[in-house]
Biopython code that builds the backbone (N, CA, C, O; Angstrom):
import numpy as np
from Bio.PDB.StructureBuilder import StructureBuilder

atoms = [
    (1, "UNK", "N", (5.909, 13.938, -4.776)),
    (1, "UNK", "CA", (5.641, 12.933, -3.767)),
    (1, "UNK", "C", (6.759, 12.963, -2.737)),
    (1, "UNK", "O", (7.969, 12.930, -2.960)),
    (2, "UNK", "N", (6.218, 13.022, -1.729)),
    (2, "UNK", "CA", (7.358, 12.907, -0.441)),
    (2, "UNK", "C", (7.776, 11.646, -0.120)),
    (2, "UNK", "O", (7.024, 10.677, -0.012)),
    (3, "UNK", "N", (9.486, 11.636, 0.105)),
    (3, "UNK", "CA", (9.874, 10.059, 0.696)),
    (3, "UNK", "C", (10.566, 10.406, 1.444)),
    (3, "UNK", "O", (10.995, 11.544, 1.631)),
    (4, "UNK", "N", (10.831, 9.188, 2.137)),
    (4, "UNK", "CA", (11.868, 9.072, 3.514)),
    (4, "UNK", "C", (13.077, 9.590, 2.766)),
    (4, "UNK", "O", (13.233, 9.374, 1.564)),
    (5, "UNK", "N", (13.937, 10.285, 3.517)),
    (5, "UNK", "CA", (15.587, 9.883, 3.523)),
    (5, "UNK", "C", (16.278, 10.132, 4.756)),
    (5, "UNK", "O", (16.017, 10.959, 5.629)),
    (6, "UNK", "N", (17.349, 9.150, 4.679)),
    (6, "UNK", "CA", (18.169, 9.022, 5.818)),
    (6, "UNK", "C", (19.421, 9.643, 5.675)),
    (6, "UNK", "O", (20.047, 9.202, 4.711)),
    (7, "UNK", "N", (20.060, 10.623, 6.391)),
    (7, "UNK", "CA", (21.368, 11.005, 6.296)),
    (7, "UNK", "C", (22.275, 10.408, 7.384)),
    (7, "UNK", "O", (22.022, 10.562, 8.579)),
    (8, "UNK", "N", (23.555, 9.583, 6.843)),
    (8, "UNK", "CA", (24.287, 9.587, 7.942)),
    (8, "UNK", "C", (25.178, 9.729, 8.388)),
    (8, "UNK", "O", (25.642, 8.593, 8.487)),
    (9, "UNK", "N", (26.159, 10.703, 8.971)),
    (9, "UNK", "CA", (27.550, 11.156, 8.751)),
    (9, "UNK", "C", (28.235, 10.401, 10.434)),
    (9, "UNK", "O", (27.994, 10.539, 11.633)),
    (10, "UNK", "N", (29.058, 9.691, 9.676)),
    (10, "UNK", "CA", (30.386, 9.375, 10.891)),
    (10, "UNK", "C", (31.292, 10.259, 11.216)),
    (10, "UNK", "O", (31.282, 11.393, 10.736)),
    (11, "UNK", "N", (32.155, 9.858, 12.042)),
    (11, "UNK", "CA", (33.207, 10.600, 12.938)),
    (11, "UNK", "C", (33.999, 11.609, 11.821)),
    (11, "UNK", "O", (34.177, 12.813, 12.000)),
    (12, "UNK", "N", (34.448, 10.813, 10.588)),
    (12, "UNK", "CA", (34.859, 11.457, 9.524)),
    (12, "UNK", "C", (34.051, 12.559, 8.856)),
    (12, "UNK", "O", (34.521, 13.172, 7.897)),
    (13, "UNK", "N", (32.739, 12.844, 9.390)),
    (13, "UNK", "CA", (31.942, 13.621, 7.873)),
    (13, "UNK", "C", (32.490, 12.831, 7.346)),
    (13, "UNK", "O", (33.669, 13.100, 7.117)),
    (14, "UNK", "N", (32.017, 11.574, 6.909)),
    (14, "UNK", "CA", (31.790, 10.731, 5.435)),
    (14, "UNK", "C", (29.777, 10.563, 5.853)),
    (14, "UNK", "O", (29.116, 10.372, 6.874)),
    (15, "UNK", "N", (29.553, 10.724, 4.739)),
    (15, "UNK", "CA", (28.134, 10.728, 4.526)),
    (15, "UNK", "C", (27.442, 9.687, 4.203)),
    (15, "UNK", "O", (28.001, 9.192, 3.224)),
    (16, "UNK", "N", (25.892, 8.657, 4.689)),
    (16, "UNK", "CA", (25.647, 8.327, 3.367)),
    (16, "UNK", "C", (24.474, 8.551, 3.523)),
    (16, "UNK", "O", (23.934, 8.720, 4.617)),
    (17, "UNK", "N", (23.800, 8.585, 2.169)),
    (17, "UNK", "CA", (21.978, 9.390, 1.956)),
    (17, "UNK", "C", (21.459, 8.000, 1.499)),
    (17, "UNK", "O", (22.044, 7.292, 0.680)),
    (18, "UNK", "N", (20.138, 7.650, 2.206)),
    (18, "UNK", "CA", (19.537, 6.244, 1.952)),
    (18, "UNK", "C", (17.916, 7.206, 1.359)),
    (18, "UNK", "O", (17.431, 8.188, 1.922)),
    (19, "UNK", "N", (17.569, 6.751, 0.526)),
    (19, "UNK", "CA", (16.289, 7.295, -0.070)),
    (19, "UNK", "C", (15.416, 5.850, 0.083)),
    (19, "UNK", "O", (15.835, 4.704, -0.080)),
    (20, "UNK", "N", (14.140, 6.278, 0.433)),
    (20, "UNK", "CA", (13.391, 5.103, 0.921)),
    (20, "UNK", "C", (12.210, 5.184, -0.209)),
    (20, "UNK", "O", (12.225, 5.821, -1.262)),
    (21, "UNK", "N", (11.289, 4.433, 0.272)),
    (21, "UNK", "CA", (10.047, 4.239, -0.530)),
    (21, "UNK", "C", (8.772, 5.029, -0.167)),
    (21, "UNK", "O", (8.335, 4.622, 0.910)),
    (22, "UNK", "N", (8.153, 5.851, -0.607)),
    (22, "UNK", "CA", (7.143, 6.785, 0.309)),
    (22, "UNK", "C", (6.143, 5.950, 0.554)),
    (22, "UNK", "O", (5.909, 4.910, -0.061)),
    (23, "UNK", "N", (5.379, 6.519, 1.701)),
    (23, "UNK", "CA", (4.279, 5.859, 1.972)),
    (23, "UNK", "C", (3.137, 4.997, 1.339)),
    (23, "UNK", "O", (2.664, 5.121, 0.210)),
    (24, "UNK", "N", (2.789, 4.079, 2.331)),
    (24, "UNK", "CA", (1.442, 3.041, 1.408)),
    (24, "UNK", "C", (0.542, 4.280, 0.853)),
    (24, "UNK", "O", (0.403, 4.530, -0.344)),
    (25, "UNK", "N", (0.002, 4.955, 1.834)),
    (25, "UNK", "CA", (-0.996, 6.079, 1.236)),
    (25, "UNK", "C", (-0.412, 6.856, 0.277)),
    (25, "UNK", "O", (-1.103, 6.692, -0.729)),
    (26, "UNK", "N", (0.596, 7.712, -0.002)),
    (26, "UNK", "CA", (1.167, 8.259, -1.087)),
    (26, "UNK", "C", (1.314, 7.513, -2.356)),
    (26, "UNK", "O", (1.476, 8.172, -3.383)),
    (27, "UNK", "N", (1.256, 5.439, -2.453)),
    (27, "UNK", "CA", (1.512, 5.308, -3.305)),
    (27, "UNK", "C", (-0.014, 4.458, -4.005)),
    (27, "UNK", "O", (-0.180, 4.030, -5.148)),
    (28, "UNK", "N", (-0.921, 4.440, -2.872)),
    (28, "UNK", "CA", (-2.392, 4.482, -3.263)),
    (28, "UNK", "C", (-2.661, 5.723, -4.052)),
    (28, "UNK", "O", (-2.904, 5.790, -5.257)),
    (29, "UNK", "N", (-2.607, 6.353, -3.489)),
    (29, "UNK", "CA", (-3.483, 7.932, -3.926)),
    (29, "UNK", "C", (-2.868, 8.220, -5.318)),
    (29, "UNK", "O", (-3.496, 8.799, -6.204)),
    (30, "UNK", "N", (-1.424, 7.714, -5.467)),
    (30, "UNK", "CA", (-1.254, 8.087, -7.199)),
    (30, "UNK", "C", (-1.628, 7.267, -7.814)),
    (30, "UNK", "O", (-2.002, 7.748, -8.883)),
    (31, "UNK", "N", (-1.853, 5.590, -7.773)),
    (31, "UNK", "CA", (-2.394, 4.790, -8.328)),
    (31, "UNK", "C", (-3.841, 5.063, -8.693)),
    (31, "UNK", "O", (-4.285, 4.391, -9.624)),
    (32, "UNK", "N", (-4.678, 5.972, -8.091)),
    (32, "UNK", "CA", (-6.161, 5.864, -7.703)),
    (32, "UNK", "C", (-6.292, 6.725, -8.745)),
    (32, "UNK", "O", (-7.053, 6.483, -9.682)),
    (33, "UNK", "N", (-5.213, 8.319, -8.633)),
    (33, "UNK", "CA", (-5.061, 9.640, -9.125)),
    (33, "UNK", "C", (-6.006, 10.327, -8.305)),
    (33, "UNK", "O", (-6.872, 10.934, -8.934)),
    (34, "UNK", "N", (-6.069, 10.395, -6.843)),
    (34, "UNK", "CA", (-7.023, 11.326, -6.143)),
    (34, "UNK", "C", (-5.770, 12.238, -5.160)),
    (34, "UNK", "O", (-4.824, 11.557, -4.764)),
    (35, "UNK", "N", (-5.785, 13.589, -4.826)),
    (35, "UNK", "CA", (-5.221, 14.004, -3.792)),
    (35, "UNK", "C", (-5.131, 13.902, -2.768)),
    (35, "UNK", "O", (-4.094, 14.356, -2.286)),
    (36, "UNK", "N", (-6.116, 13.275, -1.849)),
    (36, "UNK", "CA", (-6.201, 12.729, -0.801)),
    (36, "UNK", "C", (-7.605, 12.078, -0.372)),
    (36, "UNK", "O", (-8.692, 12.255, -0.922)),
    (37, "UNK", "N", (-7.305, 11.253, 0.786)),
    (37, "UNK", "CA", (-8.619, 10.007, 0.901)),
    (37, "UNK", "C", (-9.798, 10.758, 1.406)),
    (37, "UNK", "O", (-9.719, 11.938, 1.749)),
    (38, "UNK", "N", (-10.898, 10.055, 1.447)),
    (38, "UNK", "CA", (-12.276, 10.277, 1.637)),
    (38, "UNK", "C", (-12.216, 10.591, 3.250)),
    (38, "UNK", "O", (-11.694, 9.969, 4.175)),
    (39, "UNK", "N", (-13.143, 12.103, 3.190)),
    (39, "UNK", "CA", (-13.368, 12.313, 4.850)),
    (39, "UNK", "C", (-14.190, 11.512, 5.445)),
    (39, "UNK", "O", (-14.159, 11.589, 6.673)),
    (40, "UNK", "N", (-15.249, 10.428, 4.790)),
    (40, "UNK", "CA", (-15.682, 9.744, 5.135)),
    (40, "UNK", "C", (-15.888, 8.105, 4.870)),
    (40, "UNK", "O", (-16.987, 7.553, 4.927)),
    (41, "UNK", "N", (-14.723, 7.481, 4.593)),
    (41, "UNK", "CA", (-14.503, 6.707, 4.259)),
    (41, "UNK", "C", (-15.570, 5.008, 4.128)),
    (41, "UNK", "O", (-15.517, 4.062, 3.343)),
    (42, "UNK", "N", (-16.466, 5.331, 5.359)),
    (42, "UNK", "CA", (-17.646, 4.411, 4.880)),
    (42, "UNK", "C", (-18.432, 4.390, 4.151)),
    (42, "UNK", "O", (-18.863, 3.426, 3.519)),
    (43, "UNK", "N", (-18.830, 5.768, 4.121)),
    (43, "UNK", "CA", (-19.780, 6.262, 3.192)),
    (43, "UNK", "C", (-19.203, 6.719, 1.604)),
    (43, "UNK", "O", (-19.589, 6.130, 0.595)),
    (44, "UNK", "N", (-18.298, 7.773, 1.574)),
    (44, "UNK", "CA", (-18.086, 8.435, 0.452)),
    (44, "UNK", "C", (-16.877, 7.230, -0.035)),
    (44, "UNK", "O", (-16.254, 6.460, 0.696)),
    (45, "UNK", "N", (-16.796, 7.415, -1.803)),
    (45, "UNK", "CA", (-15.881, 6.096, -2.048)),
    (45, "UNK", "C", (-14.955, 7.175, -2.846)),
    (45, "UNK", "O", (-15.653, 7.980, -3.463)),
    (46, "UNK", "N", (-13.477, 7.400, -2.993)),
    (46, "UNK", "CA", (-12.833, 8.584, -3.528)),
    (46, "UNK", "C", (-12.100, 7.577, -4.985)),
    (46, "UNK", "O", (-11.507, 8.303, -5.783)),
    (47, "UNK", "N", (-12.103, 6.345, -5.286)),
    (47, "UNK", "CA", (-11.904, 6.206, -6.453)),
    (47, "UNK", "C", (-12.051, 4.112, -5.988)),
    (47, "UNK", "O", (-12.739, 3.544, -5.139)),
    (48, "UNK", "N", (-10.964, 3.507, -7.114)),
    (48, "UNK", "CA", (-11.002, 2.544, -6.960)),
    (48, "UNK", "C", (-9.710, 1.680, -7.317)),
    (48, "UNK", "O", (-9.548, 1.644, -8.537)),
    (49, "UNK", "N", (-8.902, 1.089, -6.717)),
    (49, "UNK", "CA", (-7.448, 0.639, -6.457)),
    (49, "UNK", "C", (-7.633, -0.985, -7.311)),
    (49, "UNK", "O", (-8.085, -1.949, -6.693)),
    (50, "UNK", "N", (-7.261, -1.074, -8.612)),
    (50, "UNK", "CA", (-7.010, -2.682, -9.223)),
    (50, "UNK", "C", (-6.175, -3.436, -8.257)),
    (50, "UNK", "O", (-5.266, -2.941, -7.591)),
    (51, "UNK", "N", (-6.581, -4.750, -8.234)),
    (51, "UNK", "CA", (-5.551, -5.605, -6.937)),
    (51, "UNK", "C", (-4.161, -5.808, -7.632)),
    (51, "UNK", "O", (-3.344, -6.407, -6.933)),
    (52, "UNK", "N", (-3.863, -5.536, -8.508)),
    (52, "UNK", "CA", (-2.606, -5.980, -9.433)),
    (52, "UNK", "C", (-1.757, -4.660, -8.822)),
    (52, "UNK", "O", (-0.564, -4.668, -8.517)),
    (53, "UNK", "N", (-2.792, -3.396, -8.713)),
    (53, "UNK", "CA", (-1.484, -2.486, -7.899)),
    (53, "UNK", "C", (-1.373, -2.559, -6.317)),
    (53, "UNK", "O", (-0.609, -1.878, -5.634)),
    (54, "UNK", "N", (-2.056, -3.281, -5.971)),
    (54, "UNK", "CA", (-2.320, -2.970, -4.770)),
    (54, "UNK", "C", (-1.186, -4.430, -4.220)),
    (54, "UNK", "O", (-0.811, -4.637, -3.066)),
    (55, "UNK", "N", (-0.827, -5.312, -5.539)),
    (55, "UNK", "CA", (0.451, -6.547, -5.480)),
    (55, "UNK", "C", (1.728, -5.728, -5.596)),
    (55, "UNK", "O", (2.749, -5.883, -4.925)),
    (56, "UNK", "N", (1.497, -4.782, -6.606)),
    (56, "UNK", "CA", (2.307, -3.936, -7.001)),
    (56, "UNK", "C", (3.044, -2.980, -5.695)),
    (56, "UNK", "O", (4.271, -2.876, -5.689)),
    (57, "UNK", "N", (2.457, -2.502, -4.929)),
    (57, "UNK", "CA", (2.418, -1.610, -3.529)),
    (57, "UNK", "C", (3.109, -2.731, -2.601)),
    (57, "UNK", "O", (4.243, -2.755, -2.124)),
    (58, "UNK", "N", (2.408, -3.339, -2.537)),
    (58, "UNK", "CA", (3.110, -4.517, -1.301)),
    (58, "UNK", "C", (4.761, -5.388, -1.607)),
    (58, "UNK", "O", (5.462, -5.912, -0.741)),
    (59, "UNK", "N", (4.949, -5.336, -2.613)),
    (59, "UNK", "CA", (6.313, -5.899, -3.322)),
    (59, "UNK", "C", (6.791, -4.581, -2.973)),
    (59, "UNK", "O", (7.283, -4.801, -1.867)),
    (60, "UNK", "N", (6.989, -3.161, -3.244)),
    (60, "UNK", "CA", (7.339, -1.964, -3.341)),
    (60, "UNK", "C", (7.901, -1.567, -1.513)),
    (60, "UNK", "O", (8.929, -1.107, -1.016)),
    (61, "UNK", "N", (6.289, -2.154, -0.869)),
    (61, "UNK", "CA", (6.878, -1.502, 0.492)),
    (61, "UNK", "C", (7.175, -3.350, 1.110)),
    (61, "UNK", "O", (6.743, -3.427, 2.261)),
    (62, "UNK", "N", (7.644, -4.432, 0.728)),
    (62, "UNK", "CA", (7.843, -5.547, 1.544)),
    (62, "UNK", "C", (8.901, -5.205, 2.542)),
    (62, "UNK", "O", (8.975, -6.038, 3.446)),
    (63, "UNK", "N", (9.588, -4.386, 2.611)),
    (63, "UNK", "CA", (10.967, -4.412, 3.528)),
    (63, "UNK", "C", (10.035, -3.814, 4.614)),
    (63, "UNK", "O", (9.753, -4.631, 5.490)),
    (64, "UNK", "N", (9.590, -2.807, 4.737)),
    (64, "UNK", "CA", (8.796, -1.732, 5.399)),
    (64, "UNK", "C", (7.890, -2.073, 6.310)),
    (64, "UNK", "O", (7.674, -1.502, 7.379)),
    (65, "UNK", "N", (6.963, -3.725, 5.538)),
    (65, "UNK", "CA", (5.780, -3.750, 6.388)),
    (65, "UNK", "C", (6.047, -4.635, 7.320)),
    (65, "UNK", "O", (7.272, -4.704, 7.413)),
    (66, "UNK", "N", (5.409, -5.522, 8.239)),
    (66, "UNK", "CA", (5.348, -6.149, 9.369)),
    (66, "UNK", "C", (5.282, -7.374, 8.553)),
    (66, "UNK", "O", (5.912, -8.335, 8.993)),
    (67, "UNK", "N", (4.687, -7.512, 7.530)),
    (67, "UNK", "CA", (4.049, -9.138, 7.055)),
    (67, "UNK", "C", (5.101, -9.694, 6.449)),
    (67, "UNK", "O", (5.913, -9.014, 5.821)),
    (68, "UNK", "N", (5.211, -11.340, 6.613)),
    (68, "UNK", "CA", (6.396, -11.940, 6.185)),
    (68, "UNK", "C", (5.999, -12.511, 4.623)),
    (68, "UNK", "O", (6.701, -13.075, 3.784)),
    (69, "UNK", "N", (4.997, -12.233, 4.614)),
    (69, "UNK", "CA", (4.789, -12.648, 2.859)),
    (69, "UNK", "C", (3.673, -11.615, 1.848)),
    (69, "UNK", "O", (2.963, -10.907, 2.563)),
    (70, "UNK", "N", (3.482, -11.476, 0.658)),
    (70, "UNK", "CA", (3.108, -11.031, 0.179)),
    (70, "UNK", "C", (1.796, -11.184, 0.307)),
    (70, "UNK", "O", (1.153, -10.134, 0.319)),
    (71, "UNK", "N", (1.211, -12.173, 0.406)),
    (71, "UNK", "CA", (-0.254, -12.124, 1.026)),
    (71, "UNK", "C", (-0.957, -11.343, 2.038)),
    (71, "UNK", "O", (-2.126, -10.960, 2.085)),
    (72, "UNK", "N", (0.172, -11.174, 2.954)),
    (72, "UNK", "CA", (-0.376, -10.540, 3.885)),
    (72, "UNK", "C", (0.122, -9.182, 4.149)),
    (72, "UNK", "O", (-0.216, -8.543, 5.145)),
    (73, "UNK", "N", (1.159, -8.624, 2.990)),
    (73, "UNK", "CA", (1.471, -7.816, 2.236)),
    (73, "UNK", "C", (0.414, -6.745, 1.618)),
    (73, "UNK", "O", (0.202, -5.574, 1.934)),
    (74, "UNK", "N", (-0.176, -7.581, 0.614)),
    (74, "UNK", "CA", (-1.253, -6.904, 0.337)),
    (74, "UNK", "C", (-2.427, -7.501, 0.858)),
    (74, "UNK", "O", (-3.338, -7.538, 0.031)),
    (75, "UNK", "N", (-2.711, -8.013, 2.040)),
    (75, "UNK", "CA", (-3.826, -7.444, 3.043)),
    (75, "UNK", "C", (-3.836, -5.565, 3.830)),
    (75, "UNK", "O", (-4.647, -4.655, 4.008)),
    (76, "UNK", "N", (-2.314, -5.868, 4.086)),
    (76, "UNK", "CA", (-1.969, -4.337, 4.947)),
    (76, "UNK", "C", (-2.441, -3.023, 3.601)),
    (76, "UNK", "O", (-2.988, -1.952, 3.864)),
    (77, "UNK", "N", (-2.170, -3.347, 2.647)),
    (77, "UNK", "CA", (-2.125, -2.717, 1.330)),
    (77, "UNK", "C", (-3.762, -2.279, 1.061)),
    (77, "UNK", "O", (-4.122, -1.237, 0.514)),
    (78, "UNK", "N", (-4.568, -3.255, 1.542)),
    (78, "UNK", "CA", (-6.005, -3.348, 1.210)),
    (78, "UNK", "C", (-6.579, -2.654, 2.330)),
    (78, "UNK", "O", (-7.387, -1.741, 2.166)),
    (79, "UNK", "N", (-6.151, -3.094, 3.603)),
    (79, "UNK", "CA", (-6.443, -2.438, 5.253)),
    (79, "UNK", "C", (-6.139, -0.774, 4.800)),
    (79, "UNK", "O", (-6.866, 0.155, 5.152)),
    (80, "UNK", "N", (-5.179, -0.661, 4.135)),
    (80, "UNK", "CA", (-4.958, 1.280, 4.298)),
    (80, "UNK", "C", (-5.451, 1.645, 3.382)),
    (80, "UNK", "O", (-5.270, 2.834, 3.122)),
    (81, "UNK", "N", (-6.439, 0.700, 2.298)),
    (81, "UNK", "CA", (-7.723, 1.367, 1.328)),
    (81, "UNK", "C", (-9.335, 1.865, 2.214)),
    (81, "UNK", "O", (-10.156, 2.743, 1.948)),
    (82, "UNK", "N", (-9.253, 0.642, 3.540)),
    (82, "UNK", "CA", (-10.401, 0.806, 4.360)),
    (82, "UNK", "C", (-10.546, 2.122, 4.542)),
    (82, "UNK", "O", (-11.573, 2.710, 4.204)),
    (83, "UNK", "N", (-9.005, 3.005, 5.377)),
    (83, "UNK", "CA", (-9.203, 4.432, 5.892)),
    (83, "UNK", "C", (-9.490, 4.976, 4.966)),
    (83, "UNK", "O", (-10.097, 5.998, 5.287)),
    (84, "UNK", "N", (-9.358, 4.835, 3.469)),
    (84, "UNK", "CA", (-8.986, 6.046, 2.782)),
    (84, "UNK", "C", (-9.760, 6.187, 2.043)),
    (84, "UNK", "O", (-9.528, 6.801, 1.002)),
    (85, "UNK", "N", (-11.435, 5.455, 2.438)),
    (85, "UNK", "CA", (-12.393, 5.702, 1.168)),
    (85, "UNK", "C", (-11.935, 5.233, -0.625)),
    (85, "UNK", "O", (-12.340, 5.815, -1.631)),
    (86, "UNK", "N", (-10.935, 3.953, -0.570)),
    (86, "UNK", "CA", (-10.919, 3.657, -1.633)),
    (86, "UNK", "C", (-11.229, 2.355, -2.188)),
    (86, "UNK", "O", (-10.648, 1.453, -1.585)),
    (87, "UNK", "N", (-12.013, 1.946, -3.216)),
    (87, "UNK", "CA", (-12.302, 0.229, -3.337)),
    (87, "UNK", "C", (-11.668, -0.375, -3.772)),
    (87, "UNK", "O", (-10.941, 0.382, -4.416)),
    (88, "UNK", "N", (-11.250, -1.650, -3.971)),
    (88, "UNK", "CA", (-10.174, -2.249, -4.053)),
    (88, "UNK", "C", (-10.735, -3.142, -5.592)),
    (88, "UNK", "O", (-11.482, -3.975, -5.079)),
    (89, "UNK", "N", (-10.773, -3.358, -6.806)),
    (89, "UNK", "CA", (-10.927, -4.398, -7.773)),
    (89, "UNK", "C", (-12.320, -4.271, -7.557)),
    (89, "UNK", "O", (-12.976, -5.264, -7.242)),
    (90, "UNK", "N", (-13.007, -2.811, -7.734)),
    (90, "UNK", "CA", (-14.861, -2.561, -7.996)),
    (90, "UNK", "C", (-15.076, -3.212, -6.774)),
    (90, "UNK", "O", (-16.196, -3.710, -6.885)),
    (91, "UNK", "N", (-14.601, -3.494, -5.620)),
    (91, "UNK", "CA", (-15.375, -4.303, -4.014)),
    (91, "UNK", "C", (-14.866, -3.438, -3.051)),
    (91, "UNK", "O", (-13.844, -2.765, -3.192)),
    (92, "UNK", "N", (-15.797, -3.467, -1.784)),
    (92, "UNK", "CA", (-15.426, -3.003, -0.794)),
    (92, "UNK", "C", (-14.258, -3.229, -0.156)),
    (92, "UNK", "O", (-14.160, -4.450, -0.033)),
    (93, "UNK", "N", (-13.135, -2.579, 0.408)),
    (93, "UNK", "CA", (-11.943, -3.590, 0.603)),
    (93, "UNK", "C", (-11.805, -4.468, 1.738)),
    (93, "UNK", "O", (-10.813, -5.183, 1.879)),
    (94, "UNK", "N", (-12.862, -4.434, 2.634)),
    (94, "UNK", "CA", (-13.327, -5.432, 3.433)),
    (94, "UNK", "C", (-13.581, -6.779, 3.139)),
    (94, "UNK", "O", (-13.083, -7.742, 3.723)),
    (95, "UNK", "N", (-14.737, -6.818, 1.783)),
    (95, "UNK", "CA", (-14.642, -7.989, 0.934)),
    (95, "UNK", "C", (-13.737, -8.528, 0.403)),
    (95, "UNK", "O", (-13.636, -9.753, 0.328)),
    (96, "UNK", "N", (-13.093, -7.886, 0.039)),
    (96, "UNK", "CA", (-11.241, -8.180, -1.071)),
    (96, "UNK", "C", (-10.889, -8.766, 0.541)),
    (96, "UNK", "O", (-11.371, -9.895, 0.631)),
    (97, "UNK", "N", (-10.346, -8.437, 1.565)),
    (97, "UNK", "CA", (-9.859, -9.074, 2.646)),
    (97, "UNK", "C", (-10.808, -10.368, 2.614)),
    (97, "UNK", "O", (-10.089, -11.364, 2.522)),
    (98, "UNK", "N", (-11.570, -10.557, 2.638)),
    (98, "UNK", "CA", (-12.575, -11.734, 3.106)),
    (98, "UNK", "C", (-11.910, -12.820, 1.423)),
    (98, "UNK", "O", (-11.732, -14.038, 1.372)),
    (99, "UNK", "N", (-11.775, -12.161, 0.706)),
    (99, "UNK", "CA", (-11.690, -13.333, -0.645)),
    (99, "UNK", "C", (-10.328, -13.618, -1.134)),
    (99, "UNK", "O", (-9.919, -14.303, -2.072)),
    (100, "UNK", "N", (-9.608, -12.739, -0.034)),
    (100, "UNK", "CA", (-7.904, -13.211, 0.137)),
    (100, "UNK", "C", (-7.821, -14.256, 0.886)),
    (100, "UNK", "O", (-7.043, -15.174, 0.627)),
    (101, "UNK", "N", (-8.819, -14.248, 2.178)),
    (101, "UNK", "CA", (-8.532, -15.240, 2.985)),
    (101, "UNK", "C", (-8.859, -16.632, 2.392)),
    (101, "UNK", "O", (-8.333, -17.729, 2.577)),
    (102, "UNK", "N", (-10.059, -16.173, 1.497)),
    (102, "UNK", "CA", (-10.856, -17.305, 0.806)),
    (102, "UNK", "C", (-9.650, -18.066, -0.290)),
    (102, "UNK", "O", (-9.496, -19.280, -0.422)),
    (103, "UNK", "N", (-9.362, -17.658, -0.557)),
    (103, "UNK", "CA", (-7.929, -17.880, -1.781)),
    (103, "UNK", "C", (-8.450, -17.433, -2.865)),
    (103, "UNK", "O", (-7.988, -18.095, -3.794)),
    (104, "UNK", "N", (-9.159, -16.668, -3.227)),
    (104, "UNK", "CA", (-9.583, -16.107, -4.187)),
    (104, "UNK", "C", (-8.738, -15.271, -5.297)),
    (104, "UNK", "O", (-9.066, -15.003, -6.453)),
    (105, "UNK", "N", (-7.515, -14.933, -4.570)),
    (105, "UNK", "CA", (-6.556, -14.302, -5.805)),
    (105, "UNK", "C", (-5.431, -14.533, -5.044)),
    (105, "UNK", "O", (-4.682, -13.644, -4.638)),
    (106, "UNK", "N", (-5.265, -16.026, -4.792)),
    (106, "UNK", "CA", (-3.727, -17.040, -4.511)),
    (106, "UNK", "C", (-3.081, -17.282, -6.062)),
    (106, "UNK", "O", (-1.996, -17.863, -6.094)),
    (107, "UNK", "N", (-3.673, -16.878, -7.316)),
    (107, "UNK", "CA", (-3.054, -16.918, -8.890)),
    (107, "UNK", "C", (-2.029, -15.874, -8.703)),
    (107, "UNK", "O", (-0.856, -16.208, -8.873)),
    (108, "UNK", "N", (-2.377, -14.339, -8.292)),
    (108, "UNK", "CA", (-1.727, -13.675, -7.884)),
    (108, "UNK", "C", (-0.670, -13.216, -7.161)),
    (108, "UNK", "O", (0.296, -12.508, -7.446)),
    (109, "UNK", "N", (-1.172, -13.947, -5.820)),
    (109, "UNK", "CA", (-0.312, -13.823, -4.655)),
    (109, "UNK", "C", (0.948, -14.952, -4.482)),
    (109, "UNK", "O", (1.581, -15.135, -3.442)),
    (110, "UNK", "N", (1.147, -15.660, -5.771)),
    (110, "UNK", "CA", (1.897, -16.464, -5.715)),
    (110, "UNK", "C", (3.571, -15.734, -5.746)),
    (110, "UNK", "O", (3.675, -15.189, -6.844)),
    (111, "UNK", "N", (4.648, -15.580, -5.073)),
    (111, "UNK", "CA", (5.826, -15.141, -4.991)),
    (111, "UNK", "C", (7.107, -15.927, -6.130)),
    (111, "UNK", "O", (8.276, -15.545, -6.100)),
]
sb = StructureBuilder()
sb.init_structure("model")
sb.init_model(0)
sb.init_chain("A")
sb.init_seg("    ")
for serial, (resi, resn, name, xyz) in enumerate(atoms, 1):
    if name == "N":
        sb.init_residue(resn, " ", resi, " ")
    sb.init_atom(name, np.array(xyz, "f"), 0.0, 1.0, " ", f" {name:<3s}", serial, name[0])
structure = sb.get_structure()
């Protein structure tokens, strides 16, 4: 799996190496166990993502994403299942968005 790293050398050559977290999609696709997402993502479905990893993913990349809480954490988490032909907890991940908003798995999303 590929990840970020940062090298950074000052005036001294003193070094430091920051290793990051790899991508939302890199850490879908091992959760799922597929090599890469569906060429057709409306149609073809390439596996199916439990929401417990998809809590799991969003705690993992929280520094990374735009959202100030985990809710909306793993919305972004669920949004990059849309591209990738993957379902989210046996549902479309469109629906899973619609039953986050609903509070439907606020048991979960509690911090």
């Amino acid at each position: 799996m590929q990840v970020p790293v940062r090298i950074e050398v000052d005036d001294k050559k003193n070094f430091t190496v920051s290793v990051g977290v790899p991508p939302t999609t890199a850490l879908i696709k091992q959760e799922v166990h597929v090599e890469k997402g569906s060429p057709e993502p409306n149609t073809k479905i390439v596996g199916d993502l439990p929401i417990e990893a998809a809590v799991r993913i969003a705690r993992m990349k929280q520094d990374d994403m735009l959202s100030y809480d985990l809710k909306h954490g793993v919305k972004e988490v669920v949004g990059t299942c849309v591209s990738m032909g993957v379902n989210v907890d046996g549902k479309r991940p469109k629906e899973v968005l619609a039953a986050i908003d609903a509070g439907s798995y606020d048991k979960l999303l509690v911090e």
